[in-house]
Legacy VTK file of the C-alpha trace (Angstrom):
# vtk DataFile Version 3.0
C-alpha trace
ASCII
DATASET POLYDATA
POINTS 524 float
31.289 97.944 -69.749
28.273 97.601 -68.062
27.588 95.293 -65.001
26.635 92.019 -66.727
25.271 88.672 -65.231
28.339 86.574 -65.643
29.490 89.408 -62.738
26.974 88.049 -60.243
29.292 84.654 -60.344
32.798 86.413 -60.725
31.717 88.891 -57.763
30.362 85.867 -55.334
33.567 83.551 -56.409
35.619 86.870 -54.992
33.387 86.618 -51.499
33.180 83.238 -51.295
34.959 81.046 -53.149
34.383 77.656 -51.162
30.738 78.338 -51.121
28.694 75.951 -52.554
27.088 77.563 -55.890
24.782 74.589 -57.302
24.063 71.005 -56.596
22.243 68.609 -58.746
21.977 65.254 -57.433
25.313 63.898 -55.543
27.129 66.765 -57.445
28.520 70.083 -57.000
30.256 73.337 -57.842
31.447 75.567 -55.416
31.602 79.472 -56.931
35.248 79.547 -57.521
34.828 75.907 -59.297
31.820 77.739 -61.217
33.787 80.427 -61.856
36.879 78.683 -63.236
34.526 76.564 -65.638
32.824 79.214 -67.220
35.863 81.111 -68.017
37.527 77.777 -69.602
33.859 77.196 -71.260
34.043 80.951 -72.672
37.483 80.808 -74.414
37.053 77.385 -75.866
33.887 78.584 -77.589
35.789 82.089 -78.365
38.780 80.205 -79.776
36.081 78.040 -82.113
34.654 80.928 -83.537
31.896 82.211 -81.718
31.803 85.917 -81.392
29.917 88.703 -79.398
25.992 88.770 -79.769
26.321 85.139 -81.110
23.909 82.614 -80.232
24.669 79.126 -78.268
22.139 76.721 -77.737
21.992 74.477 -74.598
20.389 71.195 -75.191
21.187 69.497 -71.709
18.985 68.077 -68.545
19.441 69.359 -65.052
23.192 69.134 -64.157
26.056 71.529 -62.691
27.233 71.449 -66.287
24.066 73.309 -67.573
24.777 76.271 -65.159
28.072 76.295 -65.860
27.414 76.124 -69.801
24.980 79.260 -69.170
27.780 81.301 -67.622
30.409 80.155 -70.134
28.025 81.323 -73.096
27.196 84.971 -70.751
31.502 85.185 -70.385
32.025 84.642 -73.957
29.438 87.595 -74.704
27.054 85.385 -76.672
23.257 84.770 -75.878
22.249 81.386 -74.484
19.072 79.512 -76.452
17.784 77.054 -73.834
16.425 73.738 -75.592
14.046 71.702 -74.166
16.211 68.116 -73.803
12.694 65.870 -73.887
10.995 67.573 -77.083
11.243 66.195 -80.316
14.701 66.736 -82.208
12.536 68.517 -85.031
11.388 70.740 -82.754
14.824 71.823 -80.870
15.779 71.945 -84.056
13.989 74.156 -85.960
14.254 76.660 -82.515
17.996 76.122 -82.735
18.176 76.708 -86.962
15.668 79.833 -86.704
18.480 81.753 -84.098
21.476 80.423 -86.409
22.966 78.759 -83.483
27.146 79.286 -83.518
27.870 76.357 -81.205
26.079 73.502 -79.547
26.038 71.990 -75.622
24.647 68.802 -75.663
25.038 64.955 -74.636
26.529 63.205 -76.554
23.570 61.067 -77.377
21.570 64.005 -78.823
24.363 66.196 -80.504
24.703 64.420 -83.522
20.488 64.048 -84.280
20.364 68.080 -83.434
23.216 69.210 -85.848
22.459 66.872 -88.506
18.957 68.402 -87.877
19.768 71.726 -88.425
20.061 73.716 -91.866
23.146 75.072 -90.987
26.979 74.083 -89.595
27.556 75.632 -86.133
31.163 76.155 -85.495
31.955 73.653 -82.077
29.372 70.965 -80.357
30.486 70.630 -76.698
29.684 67.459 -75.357
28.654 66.533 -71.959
29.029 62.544 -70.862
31.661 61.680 -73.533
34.429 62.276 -75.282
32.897 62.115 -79.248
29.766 61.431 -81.080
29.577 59.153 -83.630
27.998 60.754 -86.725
28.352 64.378 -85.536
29.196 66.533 -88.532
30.969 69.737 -86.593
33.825 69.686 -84.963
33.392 68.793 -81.242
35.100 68.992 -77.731
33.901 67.372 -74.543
32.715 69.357 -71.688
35.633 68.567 -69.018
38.214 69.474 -71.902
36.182 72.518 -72.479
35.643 73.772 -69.354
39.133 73.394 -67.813
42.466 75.004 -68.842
42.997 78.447 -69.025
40.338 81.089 -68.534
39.149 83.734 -71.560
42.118 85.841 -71.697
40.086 89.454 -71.725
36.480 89.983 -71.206
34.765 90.421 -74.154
33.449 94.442 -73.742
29.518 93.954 -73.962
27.166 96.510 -71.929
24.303 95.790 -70.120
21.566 96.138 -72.789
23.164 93.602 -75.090
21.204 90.158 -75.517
21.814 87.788 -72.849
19.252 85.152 -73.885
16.331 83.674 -76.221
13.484 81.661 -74.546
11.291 80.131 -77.351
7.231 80.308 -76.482
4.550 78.531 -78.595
3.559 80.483 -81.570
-0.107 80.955 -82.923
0.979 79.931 -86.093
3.003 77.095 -85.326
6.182 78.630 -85.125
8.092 79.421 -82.192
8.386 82.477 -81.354
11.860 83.979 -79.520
12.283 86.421 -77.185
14.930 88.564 -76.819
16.199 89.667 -73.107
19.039 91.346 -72.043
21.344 91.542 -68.980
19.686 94.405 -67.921
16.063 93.085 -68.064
17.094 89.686 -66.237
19.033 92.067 -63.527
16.802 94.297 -62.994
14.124 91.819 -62.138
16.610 89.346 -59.888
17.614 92.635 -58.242
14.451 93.537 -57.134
13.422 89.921 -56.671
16.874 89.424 -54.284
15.999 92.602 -52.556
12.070 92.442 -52.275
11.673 88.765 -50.862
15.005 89.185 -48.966
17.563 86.244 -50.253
20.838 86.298 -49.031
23.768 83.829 -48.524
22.789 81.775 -45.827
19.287 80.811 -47.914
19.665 77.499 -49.997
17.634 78.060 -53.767
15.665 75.391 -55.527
15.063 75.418 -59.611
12.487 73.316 -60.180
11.390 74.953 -63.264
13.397 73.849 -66.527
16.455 76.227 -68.158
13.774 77.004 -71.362
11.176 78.145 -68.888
11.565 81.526 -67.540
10.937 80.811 -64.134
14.802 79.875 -64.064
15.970 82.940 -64.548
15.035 83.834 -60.644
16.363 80.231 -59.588
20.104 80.631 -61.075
20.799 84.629 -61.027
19.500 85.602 -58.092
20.797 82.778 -55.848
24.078 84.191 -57.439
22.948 87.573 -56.839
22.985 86.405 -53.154
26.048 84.085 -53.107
23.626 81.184 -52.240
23.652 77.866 -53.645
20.912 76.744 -56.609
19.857 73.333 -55.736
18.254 71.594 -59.190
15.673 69.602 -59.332
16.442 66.472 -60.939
13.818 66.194 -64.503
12.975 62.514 -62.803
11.925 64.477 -59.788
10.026 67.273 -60.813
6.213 66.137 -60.445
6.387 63.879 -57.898
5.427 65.086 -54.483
6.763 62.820 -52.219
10.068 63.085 -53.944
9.852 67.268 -53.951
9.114 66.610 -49.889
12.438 64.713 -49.658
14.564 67.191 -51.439
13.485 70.114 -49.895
13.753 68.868 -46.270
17.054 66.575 -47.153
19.164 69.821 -49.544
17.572 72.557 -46.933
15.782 74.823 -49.146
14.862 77.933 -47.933
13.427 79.444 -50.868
10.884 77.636 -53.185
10.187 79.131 -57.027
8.015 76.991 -58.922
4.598 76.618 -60.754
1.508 76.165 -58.401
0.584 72.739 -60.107
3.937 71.486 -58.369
3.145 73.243 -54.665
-0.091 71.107 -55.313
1.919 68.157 -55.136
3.896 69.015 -52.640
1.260 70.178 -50.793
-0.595 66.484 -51.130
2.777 65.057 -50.059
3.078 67.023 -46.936
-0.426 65.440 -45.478
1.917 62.328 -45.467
5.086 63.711 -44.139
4.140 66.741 -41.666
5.780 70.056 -42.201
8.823 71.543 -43.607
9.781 73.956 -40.892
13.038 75.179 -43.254
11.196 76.515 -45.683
10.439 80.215 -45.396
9.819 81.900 -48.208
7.659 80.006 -51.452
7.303 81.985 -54.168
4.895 80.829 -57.700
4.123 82.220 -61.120
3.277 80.883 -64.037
-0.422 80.045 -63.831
-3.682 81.106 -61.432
-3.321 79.124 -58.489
-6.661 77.334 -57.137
-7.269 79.469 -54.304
-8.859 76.388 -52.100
-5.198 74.647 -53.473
-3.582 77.502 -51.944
-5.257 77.803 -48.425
-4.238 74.081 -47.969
-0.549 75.104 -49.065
-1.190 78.068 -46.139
-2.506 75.873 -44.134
0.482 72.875 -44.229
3.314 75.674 -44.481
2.533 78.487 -41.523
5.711 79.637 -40.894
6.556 80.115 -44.925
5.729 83.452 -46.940
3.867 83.433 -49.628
4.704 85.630 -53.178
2.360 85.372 -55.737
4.243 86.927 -59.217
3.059 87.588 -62.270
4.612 88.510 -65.737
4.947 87.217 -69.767
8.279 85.952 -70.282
8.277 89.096 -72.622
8.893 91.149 -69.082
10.191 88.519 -67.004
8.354 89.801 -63.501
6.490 92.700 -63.520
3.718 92.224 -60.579
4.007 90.939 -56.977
1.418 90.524 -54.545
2.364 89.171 -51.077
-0.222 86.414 -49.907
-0.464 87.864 -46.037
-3.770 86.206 -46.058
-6.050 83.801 -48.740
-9.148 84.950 -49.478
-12.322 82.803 -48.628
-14.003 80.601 -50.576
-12.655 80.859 -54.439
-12.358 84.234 -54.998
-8.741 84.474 -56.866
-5.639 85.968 -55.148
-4.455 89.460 -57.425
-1.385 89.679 -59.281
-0.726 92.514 -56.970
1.382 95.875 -58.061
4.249 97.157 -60.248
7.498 95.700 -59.083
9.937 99.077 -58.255
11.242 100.024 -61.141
8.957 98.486 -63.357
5.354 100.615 -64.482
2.514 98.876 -65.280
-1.256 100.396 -66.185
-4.395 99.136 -67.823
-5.942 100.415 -71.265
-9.607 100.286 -71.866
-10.938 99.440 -75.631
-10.950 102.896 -76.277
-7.736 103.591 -75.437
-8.428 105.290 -72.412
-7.053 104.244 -69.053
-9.292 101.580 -66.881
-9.672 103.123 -63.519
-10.516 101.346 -60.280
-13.563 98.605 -61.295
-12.867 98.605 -64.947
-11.232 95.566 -66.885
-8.767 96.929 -69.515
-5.550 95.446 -71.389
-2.325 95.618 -69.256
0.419 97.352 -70.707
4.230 96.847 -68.946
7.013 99.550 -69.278
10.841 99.461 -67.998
13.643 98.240 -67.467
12.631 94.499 -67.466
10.834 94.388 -70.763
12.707 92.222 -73.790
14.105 93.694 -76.787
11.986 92.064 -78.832
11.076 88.424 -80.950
13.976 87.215 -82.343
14.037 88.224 -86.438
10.142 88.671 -86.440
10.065 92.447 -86.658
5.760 92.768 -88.034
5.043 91.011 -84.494
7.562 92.821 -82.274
6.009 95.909 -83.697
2.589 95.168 -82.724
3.734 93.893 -79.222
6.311 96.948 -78.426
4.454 99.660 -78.928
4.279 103.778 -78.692
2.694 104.279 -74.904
-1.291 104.676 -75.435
-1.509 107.145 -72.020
1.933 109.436 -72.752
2.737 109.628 -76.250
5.567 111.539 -76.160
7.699 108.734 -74.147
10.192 107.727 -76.425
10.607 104.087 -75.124
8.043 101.549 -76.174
5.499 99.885 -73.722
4.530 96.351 -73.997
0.867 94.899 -74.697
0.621 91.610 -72.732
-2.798 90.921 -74.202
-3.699 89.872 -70.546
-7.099 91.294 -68.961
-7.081 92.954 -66.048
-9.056 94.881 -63.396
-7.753 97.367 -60.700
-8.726 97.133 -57.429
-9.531 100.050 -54.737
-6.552 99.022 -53.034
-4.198 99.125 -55.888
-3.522 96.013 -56.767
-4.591 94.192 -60.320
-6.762 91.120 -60.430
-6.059 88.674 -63.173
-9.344 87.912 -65.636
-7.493 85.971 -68.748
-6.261 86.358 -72.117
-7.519 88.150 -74.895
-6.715 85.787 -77.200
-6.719 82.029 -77.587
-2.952 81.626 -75.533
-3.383 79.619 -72.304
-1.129 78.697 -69.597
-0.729 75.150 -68.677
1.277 73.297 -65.771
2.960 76.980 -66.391
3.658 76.565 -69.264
1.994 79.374 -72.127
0.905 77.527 -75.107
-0.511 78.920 -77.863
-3.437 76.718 -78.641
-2.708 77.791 -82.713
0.632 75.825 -81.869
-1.417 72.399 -81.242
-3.940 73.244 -83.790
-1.217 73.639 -86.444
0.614 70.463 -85.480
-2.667 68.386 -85.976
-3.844 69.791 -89.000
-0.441 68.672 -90.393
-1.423 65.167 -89.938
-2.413 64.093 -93.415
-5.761 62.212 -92.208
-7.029 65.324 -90.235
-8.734 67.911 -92.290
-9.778 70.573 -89.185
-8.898 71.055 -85.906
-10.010 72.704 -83.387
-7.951 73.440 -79.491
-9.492 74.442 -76.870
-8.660 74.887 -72.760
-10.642 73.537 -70.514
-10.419 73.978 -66.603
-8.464 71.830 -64.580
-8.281 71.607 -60.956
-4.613 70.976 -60.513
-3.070 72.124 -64.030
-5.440 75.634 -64.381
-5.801 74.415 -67.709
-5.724 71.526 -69.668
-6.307 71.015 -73.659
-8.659 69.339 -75.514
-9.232 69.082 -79.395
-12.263 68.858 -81.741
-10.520 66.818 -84.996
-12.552 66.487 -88.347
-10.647 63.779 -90.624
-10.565 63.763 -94.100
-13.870 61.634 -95.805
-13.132 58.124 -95.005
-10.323 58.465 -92.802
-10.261 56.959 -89.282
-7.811 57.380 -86.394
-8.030 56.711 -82.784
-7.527 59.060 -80.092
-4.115 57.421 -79.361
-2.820 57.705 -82.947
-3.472 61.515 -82.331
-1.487 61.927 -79.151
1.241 60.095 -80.937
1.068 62.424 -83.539
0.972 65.773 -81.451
3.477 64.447 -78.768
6.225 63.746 -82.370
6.204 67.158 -82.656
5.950 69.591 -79.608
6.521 69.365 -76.345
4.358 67.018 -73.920
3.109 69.993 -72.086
1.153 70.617 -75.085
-0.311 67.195 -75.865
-4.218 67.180 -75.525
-5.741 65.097 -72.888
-8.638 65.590 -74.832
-9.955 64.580 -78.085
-13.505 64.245 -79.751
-13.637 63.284 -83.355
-16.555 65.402 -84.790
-18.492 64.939 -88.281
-17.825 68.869 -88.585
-17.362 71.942 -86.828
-19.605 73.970 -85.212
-19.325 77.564 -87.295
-20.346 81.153 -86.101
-22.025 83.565 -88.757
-18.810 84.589 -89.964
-17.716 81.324 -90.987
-15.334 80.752 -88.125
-15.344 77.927 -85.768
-17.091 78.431 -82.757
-15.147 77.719 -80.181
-17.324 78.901 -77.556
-19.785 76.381 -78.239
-16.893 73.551 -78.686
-15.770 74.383 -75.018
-19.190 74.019 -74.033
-20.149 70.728 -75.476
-16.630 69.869 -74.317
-17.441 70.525 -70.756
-21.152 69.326 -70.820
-19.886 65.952 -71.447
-17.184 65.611 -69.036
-19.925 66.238 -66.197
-22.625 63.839 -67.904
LINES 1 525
524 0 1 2 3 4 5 6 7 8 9 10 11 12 13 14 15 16 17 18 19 20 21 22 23 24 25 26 27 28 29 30 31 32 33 34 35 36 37 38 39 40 41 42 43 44 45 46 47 48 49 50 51 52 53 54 55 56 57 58 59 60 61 62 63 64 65 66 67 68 69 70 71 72 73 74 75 76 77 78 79 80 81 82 83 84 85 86 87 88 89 90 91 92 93 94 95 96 97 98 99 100 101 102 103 104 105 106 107 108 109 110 111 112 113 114 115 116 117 118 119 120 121 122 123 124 125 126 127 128 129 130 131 132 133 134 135 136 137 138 139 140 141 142 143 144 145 146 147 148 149 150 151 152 153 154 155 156 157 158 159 160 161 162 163 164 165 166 167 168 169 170 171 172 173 174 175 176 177 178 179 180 181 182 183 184 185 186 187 188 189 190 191 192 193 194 195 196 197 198 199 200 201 202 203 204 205 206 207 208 209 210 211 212 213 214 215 216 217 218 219 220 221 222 223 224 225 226 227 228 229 230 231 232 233 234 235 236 237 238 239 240 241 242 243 244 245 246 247 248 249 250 251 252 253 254 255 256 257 258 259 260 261 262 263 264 265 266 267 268 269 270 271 272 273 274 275 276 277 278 279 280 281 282 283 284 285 286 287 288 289 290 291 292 293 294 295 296 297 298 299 300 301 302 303 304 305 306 307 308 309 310 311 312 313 314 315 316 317 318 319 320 321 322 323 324 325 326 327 328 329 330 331 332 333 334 335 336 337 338 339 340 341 342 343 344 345 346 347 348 349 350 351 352 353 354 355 356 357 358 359 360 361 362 363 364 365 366 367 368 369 370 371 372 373 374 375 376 377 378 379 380 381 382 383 384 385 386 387 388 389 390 391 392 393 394 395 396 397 398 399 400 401 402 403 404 405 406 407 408 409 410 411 412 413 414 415 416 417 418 419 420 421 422 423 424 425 426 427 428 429 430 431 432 433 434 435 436 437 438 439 440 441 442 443 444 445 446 447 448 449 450 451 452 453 454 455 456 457 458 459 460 461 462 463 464 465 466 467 468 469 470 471 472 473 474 475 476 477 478 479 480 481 482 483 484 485 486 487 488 489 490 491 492 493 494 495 496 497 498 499 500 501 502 503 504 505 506 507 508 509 510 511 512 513 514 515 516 517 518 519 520 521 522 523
């Protein structure tokens, strides 16, 4: 039995159990309340049928039940599938029916639409803010009935490279894609992370990012890791500035994880308010952060230290660069160095290794890097692969597809993808995933996504739609459209209804001259 990450709870609810572990709102859980639920959680789901390396989705907004449901799923040695509680059902749906869900945790306003949505029967739907579900075809429990009682009677024997999780990221072809990470990868990033920045028990956590975003996976484990309390960002909360101001300085955060379009806001907030002299340590990831953005952050927070990390939710963190100082004028802060532990290394087109001034492919090796895409073995295959630079090491390295150039001091600067993903508000999108979900509109005949830059966002999407002869739609009716069936991260800002598209001497769109004309007439 390895060390696991339900431990980090059980081991701080042994040091501490009064502590406060999470907050969310007026609410709260102390560890040893934590720690009780999540045992109770485990063997109800255990007694319903769900067994080791089973799958439990968790369709829920911010609330002391979600972390409690994660460590309940952890104790009763499934995997935890995070669903995104303001996407479509079709979409949650199809995420939750690709992993063959075994159990549910929902409200009891969504259960029902999800299961009925799926095209299987999970075994139990735990319900959180009622006691039933009218119209829910499995057999249910509510979460207080749940998540009290008696704890799992034995711990179910898992080691540490068992699957601990499945985040869902935007596929190029439309479907999600899910990726597999362990105990060990999420521990041996939150133990370096815990470590590294130095978080111990008297810091107070935030988790602003959502439980389907892997930015959480720092906010929950390693405040655990460090017998500190979590404090969750209500969803109502989460992009407004003034409100982010209030909960920081009001809950006492120390330690601040989140995209760097939200320290934008924050940042715009604290012109208003003056400083936040509690806050000393803000960490982001996700997206390239505006480096003009971030010398006002610098600027409005003095006494707070900076992190800058970097890494695919295929490797959870695998760079860090410390911002001691913010370069002048625009020139782009580096995603820094290997984490310890963790190797990373650039690969030229010809398979050689970039040196210092040359832009190659960055490649990620260790302990942090996922098992693989959940039941999509051609595409794990081409993204775990046999190490380019040492051949005869057995364990496979990951491509990120991520261009990159070493600096003379060490430390990688970031130059974009190699393909058409993007990253959003911090969120990765494939832009295939928006292109697929417009083309299935039965007035559009092409479509064409494309990022454009934004100030605050890094990126921002607009699309190029060619309808079928005599069709007409307004830009509204294709927002609508889009925003029925992914996410609203991914919903264009954008759209320009062209006669057709622009086509490159292969026959292919050419997006390169779309994203021009795109950007030509947003500065006419």
């Amino acid at each position: 039995m390895g060390f696991l990450l339900q431990h980090l709870v059980a081991d701080a609810a042994d040091a501490g159990p009064a502590r406060e572990a999470v907050r969310c709102r007026d609410r709260t859980l102390t560890y040893g309340e934590l720690e009780a639920a999540s045992a109770s959680l485990a063997r109800t789901l255990v007694e319903a049928g769900v067994r080791q390396g089973d799958r439990v989705a968790i369709h829920l907004p911010k609330s002391v039940e979600m972390v409690a449901a994660v460590y309940g799923v952890l104790r009763a040695g499934a995997a935890y599938v995070p669903l995104d509680p303001k996407a479509p059902i079709p979409r949650v749906a199809a995420i939750a029916g690709d992993c063959e869900v075994a159990a549910v945790v929902g409200t009891g306003s969504r259960a029902p639409a999800l299961v009925s949505a799926l095209p299987h029967r999970p075994a139990l739907a735990v319900l959180v803010g009622g006691q039933s579900a009218p119209g829910l075809a499995i057999d249910s429990v509510s979460f207080e009935e749940a998540a009290s009682g008696p704890p799992l009677p034995a711990e179910v024997p898992l080691i540490d490279d068992d699957l601990a999780y499945i985040l869902y990221t935007s596929g190029s072809t439309g479907v999600p894609k899910g990726v597999m990470l362990s105990h060990r990868a999420a521990l041996t990033f939150v133990d370096w992370a815990v470590d590294r920045i130095g978080i111990g028990p008297e810091d107070r956590l935030s988790n602003h990012a959502p439980l389907h975003f892997d930015l959480s996976v720092f906010d929950l484990f390693a405040a655990a890791r460090a017998g500190a309390p979590v404090v969750l960002v209500p969803d109502e909360s989460a992009y407004f500035g003034a409100s982010l101001v209030e909960l920081i300085r009001d809950d006492g955060i120390t330690v601040w994880y989140s995209v760097p379009s939200a320290l934008m806001l924050v940042a715009r907030a604290l012109r208003e308010t003056g400083q936040l002299p509690g806050l000393r340590v803000v960490v982001f990831a996700g997206e390239v952060y505006p480096t003009p953005r971030l010398r006002e952050l610098a600027e409005l927070l003095p006494h707070a230290a900076l992190w800058n990390l970097y890494g695919p939710t295929e490797t959870n963190v695998c760079t860090y660069y410390p911002v001691t100082s913010v370069p002048e004028g625009d020139r782009p802060i580096p995603i820094g160095r290997a984490c310890e532990n963790t190797d990373v290394f650039a690969v030229r087109e010809d398979g050689s290794a970039a040196g210092v001034g040359e832009v190659g492919e960055l490649y990620v090796r260790g302990g942090t890097v996922m098992k693989g895409y959940w039941g999509r073995p051609e595409i794990t295959a081409n993204s775990l692969v046999p190490n380019p630079l040492s051949p005869n090491v057995p364990d496979p390295v990951y491509r990120t597809g991520d261009l990159v150039r070493l600096r003379d001091d060490g430390d990688y600067d970031f130059l974009g993808r190699r393909d058409h993903q993007i990253k959003s508000r911090g969120y990765r999108i494939e832009l295939g995933d928006v292109e697929a979900a417009l083309t299935s509109h039965a007035l559009v005949a092409e479509a064409v996504a494309v990022a454009l830059p934004h100030e605050e966002w890094g990126t921002e999407i607009a699309v190029c739609v060619v309808l079928q002869p005599g069709a007409s739609l307004a830009e509204r009716d294709v927002k609508r459209h889009v925003a029925g069936l992914l996410p609203r991260y991914m919903v264009p800002t954008r759209v320009a209804f062209l006669e057709s598209l622009p086509r490159t001497s292969t026959g292919k769109a050419d997006r390169q001259r779309l994203r021009s004309d795109l950007e030509a007439a947003a500065s006419a």
